[in-house]
C-alpha positions in Angstrom: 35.8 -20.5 17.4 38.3 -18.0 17.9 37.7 -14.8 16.5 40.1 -11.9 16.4 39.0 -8.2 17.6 40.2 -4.7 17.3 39.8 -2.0 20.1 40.3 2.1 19.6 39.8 4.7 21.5 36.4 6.5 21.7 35.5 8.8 18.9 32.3 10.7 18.0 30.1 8.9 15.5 31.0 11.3 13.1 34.5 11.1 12.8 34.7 7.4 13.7 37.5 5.5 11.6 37.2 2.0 10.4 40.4 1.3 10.7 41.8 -0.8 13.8 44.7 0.1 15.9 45.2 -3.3 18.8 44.4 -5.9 17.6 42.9 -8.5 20.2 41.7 -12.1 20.2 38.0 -13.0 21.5 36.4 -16.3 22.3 32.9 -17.5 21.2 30.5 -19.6 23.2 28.5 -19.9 19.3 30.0 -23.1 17.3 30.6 -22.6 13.8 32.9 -20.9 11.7 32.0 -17.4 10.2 33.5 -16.1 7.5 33.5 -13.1 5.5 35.0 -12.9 1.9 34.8 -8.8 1.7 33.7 -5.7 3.7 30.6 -5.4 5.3 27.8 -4.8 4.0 28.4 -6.1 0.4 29.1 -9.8 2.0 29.7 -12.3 -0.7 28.0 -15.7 -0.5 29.2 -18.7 1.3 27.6 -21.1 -1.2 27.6 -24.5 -1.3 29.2 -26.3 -4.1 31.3 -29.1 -5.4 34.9 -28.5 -7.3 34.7 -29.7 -10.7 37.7 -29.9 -13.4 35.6 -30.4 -16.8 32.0 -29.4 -17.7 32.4 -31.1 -20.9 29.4 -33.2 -20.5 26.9 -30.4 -19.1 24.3 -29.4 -21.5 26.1 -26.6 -23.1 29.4 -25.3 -24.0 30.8 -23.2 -21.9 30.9 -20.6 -24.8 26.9 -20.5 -25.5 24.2 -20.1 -22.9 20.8 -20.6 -23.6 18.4 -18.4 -21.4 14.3 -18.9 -21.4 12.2 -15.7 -20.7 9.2 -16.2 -19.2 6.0 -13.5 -17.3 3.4 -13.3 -15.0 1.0 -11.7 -17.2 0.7 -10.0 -20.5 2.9 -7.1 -20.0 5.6 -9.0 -18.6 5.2 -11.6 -22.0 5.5 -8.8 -24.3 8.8 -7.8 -22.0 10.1 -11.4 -22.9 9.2 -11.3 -26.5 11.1 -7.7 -27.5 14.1 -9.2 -25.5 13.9 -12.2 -27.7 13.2 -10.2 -30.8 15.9 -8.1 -30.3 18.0 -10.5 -29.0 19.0 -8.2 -26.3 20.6 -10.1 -23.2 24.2 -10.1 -22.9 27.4 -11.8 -20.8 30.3 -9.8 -19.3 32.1 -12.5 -21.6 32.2 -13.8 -24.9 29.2 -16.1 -23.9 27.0 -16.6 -27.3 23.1 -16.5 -25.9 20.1 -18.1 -27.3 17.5 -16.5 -26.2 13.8 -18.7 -26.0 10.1 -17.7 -24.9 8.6 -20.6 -22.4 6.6 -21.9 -25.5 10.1 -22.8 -27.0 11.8 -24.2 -24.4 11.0 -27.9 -24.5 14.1 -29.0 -26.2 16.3 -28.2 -23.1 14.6 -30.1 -20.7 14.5 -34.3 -20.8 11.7 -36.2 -19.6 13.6 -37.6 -16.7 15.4 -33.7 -16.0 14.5 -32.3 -12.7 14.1 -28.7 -14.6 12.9 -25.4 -13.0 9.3 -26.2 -13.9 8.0 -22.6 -15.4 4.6 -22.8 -14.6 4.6 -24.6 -11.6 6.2 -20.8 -10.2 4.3 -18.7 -12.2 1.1 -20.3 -10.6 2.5 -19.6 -7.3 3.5 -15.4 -7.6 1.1 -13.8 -6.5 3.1 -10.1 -6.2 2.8 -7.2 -7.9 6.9 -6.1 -8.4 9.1 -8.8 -7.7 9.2 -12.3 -9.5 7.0 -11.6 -12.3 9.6 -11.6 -14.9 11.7 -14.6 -15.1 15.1 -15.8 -16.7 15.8 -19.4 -16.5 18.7 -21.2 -18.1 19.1 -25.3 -17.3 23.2 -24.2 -16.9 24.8 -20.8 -16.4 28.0 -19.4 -15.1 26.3 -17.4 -13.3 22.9 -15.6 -12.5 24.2 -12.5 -11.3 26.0 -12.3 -14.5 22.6 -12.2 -16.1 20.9 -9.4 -13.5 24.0 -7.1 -13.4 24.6 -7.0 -16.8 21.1 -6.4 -18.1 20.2 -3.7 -16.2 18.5 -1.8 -18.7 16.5 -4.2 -20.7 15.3 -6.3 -17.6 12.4 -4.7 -15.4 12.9 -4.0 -11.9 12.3 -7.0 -9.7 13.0 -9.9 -12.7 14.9 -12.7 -11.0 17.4 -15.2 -12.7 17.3 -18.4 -12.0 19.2 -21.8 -13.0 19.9 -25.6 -12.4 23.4 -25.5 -12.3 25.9 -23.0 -11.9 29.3 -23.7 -13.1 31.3 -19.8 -12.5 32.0 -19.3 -8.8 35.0 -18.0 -8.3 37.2 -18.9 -5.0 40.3 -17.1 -4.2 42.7 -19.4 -5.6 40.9 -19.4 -9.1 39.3 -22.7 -8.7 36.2 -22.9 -11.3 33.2 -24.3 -8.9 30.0 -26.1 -9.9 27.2 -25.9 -7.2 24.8 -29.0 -8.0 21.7 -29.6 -9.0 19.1 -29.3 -5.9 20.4 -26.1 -5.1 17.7 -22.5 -5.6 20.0 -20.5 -7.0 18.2 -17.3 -7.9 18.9 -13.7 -8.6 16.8 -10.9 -8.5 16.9 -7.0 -8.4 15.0 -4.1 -6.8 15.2 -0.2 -6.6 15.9 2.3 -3.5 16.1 5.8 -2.8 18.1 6.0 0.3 21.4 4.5 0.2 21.8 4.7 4.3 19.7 1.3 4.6 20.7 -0.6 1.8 22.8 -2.8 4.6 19.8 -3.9 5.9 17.9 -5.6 2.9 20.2 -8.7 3.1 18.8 -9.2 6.7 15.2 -8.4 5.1 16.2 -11.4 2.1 17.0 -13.9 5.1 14.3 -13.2 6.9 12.2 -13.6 3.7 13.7 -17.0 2.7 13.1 -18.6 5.8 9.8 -17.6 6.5 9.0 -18.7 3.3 10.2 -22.3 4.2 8.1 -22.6 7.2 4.9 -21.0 5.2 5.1 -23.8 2.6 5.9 -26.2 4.5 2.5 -25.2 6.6 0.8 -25.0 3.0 1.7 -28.8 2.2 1.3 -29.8 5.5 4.9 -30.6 6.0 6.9 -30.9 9.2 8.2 -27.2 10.4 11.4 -26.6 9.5 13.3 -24.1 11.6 15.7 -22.4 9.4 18.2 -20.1 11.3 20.0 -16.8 10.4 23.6 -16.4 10.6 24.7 -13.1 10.6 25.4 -11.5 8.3 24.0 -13.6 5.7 23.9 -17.2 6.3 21.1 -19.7 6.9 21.6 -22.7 8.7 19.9 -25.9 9.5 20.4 -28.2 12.4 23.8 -26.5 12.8 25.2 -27.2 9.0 25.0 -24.7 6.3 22.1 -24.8 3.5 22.5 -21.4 2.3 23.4 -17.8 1.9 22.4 -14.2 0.8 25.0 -11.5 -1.5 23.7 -8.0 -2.0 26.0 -6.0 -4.2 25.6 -2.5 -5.8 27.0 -0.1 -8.3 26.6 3.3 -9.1 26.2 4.5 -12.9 24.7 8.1 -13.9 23.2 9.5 -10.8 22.3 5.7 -9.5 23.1 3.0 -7.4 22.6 -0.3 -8.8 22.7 -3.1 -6.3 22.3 -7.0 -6.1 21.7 -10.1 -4.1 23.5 -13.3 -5.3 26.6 -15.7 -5.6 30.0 -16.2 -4.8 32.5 -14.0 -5.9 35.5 -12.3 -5.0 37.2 -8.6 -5.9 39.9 -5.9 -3.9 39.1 -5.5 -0.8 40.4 -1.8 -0.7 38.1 -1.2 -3.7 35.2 -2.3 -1.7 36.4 0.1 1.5 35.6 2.7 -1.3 32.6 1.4 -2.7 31.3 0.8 1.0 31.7 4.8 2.3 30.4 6.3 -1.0 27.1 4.4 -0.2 26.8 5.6 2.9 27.2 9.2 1.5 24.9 9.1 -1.8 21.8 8.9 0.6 19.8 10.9 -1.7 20.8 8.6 -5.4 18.3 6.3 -6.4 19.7 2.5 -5.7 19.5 -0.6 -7.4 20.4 -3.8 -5.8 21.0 -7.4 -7.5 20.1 -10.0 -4.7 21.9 -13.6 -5.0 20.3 -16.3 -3.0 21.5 -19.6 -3.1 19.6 -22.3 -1.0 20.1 -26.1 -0.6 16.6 -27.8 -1.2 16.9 -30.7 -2.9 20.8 -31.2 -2.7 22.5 -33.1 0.8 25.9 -32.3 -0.5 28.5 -31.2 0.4 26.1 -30.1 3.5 22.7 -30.8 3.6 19.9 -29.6 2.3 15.9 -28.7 3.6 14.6 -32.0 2.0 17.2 -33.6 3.9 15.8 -32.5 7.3 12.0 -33.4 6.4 12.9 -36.9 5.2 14.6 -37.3 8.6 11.4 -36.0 10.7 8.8 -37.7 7.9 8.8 -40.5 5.5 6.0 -38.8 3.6 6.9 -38.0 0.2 5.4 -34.8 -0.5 9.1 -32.5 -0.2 9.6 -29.3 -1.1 10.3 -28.0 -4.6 12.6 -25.4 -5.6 9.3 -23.2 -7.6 7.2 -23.4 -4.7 10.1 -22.0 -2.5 10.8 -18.8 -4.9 7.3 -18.2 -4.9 6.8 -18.3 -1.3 10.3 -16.0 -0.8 9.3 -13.2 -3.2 5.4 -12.8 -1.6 7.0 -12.8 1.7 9.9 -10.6 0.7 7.3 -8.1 -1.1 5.7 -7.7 2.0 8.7 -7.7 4.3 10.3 -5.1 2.0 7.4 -2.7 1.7 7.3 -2.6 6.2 10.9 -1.8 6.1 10.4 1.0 3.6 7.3 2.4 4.9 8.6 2.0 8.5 12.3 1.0 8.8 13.8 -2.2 10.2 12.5 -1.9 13.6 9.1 -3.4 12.1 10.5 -6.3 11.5 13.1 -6.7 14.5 11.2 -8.8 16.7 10.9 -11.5 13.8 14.5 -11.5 12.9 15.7 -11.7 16.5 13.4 -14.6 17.1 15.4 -16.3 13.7 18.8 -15.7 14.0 21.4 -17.0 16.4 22.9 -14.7 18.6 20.9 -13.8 20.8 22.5 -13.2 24.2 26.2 -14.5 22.1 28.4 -14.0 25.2 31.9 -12.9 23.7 35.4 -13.1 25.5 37.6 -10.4 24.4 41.2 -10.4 25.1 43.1 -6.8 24.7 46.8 -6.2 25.3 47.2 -3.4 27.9 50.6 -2.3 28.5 52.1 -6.2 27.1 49.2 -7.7 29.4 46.4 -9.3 28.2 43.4 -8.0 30.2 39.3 -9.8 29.4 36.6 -8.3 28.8 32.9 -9.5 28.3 30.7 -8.4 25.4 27.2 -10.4 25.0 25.1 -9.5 21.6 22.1 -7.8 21.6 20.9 -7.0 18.5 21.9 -4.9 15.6 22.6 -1.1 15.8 20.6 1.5 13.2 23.1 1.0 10.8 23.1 -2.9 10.8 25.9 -3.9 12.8 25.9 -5.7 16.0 25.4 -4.1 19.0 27.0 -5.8 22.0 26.9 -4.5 25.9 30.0 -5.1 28.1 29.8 -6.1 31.9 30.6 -2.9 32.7 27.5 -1.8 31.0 29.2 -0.1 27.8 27.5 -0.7 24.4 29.5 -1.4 21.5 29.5 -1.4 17.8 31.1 -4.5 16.4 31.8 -4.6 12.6 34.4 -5.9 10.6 37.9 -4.2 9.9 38.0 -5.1 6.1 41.8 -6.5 6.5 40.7 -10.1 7.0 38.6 -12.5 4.9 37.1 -14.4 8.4 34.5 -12.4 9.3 35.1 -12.3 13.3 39.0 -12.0 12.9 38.1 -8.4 11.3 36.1 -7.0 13.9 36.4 -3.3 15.4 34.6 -2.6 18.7 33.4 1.0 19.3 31.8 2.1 21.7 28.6 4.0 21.4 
């Protein structure tokens, strides 16, 4: 993979620009292609999915949407019934919502439907904030739709979940299905310091694939060694099964911020968006977390029940509920460490998951109309979640991306530090 670089001179942290000035070409000894569809750190997901031209013969119209509320325990039930008496959830779009309690939902599913089963993932939360509350549709165009634009009637931590998405938008305005198989889930959580909120997609990853090895241990499954590509990929056996999105916005005095799916938007806007986070440290955030994950689904990549079937003929897989459920206890847990005691608690454990460890990177700079190469190899990632790389000459650098390109290592500044 080549990936393209930009060096500057020096500057003091403060007053460091983003902006490149030479730009330079580097070589990977890491196969794979990274990609990046908008400026670090809101990272849009690389999901999965298949192009499709007519949805005529989905469950629903594109126009109407039905969504099933769902809780953990009897607050969180009488959450789903006020929604549903007030009829309360809305679309960005002219989307008509039905809105149904779990006790109403049989009708969508068919006897021979591989549906989100309900309970099955209510039995298996056992947090306190997150997952509690959930949205399930059998189709939707889109679950961040559903997070985002319910900000104020859903409570912290609810997560949206559905069967098949049908809304992911590409740059050329292709309408994308991803498939059924697929955990594609939404959620949303609360901060107070903006400075950090780069880091939570690297807490999600982490939280997804521990999660896969802990039920897989549970059932007594083969281990499945689910990798981290940064900045928010997950990998298995070298082919994509997943990603992470965390977006945010900021409305009265707070940021609001999610992790989720694919979609696109102005780059310069995002330049914008991406330095005023930075510098509301003291606003109270909210995050909308995408996750999309191939479990059950072997195309277009493959998928984790895929790999199992290949290491076990045993039937007992892995389902989709038992996944979320395992994600949002680890995740809980994950997230409360990094709050209470930053990143660095959890360091050790994402090093040991992701894939760069010791990257060795060729870097290729034009000097006076000569190209001159220089080494960088990856260590880790600096306080503010970029990578840190050392040179031969025993310089550390900052690598992150320029915000000029859409592939992720052909927008990279190095800095040194």
């Amino acid at each position: 993979a080549q990936f393209i670089f930009s060096r500057r001179k020096p500057k003091s942290k403060a007053s460091a620009s983003i902006s490149p000035t030479t730009a330079t070409t580097a070589t990977s000894t890491l196969a794979g292609d990274f990609s990046l569809e908008d400026i670090y750190p809101f990272d849009y997901l690389h999901f999965p999915a298949i192009l499709t031209t007519s949805f005529l013969s989905a469950m629903e119209s594109d126009a109407s949407c039905s969504l099933v509320l769902c809780g953990k325990s009897s607050v969180e039930t009488e959450i789903a019934k006020r929604l549903k008496d007030k009829n309360s959830l809305r679309f960005p779009d002219d989307t008509k919502v039905s809105i149904f309690l779990e006790s109403e939902a049989k009708h969508l599913v068919k006897d021979d439907d591989d549906a989100f089963n309900l309970s099955l993932f209510m039995n298996s939360i056992i947090t306190h904030r997150f997952g509690r509350f959930l949205v399930w549709s059998p189709r939707l165009s889109s679950t961040h739709d559903v997070v985002s634009h319910n900000f104020s009637e859903l409570p912290v931590g609810s997560v949206c979940v559905t069967d098949i998405q049908f809304k992911g938008r590409g740059r050329t305005k292709n309408v994308w299905e991803s498939p059924k198989g697929c955990l594609m889930f939404s959620f949303s959580l609360d901060m107070e310091d903006g400075r950090v909120v780069p880091l939570v997609q690297y807490v999600v990853s982490l939280a997804v694939t521990e999660a896969v090895k802990d039920v897989c241990d549970k059932k007594g499954l083969p281990y499945i060694d689910v990798k981290i590509k940064w900045p928010n990929d997950l990998y298995l056996d070298g082919l994509k099964v997943g990603g992470i999105l965390c977006t945010s916005t900021y409305r009265s005095k707070k940021f609001h911020v999610s992790v989720g799916n694919k979609h696109y938007y102005d780059c310069n806007k995002s330049k914008r968006t991406a330095r005023c986070l930075v510098a509301l440290i003291c606003s109270t955030c909210r995050l909308k977390e995408r996750v999309g994950l191939n479990v059950d689904n072997e195309q277009p990549t493959t998928c984790l029940n895929a790999g199992l079937k290949e290491m076990s003929p045993a039937p007992n897989l892995l389902k989709r509920e038992e996944i979320l459920g395992g994600f949002f206890h680890k995740f809980e847990t994950f997230f409360d460490l990094f709050m209470e005691q930053g990143f660095k608690s959890l360091e050790e454990l994402y090093y040991r998951t992701w894939l760069h460890s010791e990257q060795r990177v060729i870097v290729e700079e034009k000097v006076e109309n000569q190209v001159v190469q220089n080494v960088v190899t990856i260590q880790g990632l600096t306080s503010s979640g970029y990578l840190l790389a050392i040179g031969d000459d025993n310089q550390m650098y900052e690598l992150h991306p320029d915000g000029n390109s859409f592939d992720f290592f052909k927008g990279l500044v190095r800095r040194k530090i």
